[in-house]
C-alpha positions in Angstrom: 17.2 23.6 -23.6 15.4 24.3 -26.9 16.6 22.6 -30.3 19.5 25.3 -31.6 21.0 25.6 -28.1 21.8 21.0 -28.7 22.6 21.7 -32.3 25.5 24.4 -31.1 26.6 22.6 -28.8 26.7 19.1 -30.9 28.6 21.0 -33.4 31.2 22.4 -31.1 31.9 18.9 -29.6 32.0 17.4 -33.4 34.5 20.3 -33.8 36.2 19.8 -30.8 36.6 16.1 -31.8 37.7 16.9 -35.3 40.7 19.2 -34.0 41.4 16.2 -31.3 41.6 13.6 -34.4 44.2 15.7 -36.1 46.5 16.8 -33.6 46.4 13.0 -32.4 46.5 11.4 -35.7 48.3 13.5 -38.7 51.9 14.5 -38.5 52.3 18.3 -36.7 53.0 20.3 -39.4 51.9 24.4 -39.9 49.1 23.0 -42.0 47.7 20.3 -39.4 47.5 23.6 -36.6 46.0 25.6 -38.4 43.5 23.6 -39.3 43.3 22.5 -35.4 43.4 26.6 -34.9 40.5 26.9 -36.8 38.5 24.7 -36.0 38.9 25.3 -31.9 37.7 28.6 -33.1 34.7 27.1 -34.8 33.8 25.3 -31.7 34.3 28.3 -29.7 32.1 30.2 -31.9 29.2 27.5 -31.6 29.6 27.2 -28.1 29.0 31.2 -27.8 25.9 30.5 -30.0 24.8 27.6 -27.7 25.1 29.6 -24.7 23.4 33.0 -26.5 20.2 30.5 -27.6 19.8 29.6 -23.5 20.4 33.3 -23.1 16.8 33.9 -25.0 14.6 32.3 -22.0 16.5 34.7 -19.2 17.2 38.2 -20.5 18.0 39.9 -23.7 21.2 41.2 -22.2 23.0 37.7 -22.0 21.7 37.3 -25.8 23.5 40.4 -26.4 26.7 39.6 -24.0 27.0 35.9 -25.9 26.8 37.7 -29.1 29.7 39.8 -28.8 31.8 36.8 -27.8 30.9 35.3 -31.1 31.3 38.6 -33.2 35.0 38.3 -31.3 35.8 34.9 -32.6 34.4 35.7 -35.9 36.6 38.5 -36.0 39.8 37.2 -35.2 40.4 35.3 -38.4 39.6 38.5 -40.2 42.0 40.8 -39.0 44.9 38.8 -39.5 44.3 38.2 -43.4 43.6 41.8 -43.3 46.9 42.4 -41.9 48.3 39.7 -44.8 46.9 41.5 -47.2 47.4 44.8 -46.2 51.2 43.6 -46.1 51.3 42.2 -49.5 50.0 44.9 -50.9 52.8 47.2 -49.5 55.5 45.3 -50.3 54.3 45.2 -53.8 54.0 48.7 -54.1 57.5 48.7 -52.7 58.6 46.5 -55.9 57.3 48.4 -58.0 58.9 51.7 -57.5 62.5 50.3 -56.8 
């Protein structure tokens, strides 16, 4: 296992740890999950990269596979504040012609 592959994977157990603290500590309010939201996606993300850096040694294909993974979990975040603002945007247009 080379030296990336343990630093993805230490950061998606520190992340993993992180959400853990919260949702066992701190009072469960829409601020405490989405924090725990995002940062299960973080460690998803660095587990994808982890795996995609052991992927190097075997075949270019599995880098590729574990790479679209991660371009999904980067993703997600993205198209729902697109979707936000995309929203806001239409309901101030709205406003403004009423």
């Amino acid at each position: 296992m080379n030296t990336a592959a343990m630093f993805a994977f230490a950061s998606a157990i520190f992340c993993g740890v992180v959400a853990f603290t919260v949702v066992w500590n701190e009072r469960r309010s829409l601020v405490h999950l989405a924090f725990v939201a995002g940062m299960g996606l973080l460690a998803l993300e660095s587990i994808f990269t982890g795996l995609s850096w052991q992927a190097v040694d075997v075949s270019w294909d599995k880098v590729i596979y574990w790479q679209g993974c991660k371009l999904c979990t980067d993703v997600l975040p993205r198209l729902r504040q697109k979707a936000r603002q995309k929203d806001y945007f239409c309901r101030g247009v709205l406003r403004s012609k009423t």
